[in-house]
N, C-alpha and C positions, 0 to 999 in steps of 0.2 A: 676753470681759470684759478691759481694760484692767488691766496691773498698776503704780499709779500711785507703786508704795512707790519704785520705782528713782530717781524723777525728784529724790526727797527729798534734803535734805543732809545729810552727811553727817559728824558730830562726829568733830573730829579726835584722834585717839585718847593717851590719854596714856602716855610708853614709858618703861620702866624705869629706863634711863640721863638722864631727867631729874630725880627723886629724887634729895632731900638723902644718903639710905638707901642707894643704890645705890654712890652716889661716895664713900662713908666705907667702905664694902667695896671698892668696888675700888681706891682708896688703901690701904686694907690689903693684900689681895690682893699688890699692887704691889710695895709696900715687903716683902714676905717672901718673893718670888718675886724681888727683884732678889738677893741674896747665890747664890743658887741660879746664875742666869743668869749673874753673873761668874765664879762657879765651873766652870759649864760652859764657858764661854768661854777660860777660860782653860786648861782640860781639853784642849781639843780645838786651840790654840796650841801649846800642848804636846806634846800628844800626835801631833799630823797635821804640826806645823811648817805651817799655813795657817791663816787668817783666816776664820772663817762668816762668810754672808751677812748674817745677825743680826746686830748688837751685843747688849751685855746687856740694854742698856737696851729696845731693841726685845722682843728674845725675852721679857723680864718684863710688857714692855706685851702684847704680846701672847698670854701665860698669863692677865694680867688681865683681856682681854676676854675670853679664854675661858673665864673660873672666874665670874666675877662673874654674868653671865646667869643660869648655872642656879640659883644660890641663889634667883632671884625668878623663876623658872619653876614655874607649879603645875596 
């Protein structure tokens, strides 16, 4: 017997990060995670006399992608 569900199409899926809901959190997220990230930034200029790879700005964006997901993971 033929399994003809494959040939079906297939609804494209709606993801997180296109919610009104998602982007008012990771703006927040954002915003309270950059004071953090200058701080450590500047921690580590300090402290090491070198520059990370990060900026603040980067390292904060990228705590935001990483905080923001799991709130709307269920």
């Amino acid at each position: 017997m033929a399994d003809f569900s494959v040939n079906e199409t297939r609804h494209k899926g709606h993801h997180a990060y296109d919610r009104v809901e998602y982007r008012v959190y990771f703006a927040l997220i954002f915003v309270f995670a950059l004071p953090f990230a200058v701080l450590g930034y500047a921690w580590t200029v300090i402290r090491h006399a070198r520059t990370p790879d990060q900026g603040p700005v980067a390292r904060a964006w990228a705590e935001a992608r990483q905080i923001a997901p799991m709130i709307f993971r269920a």
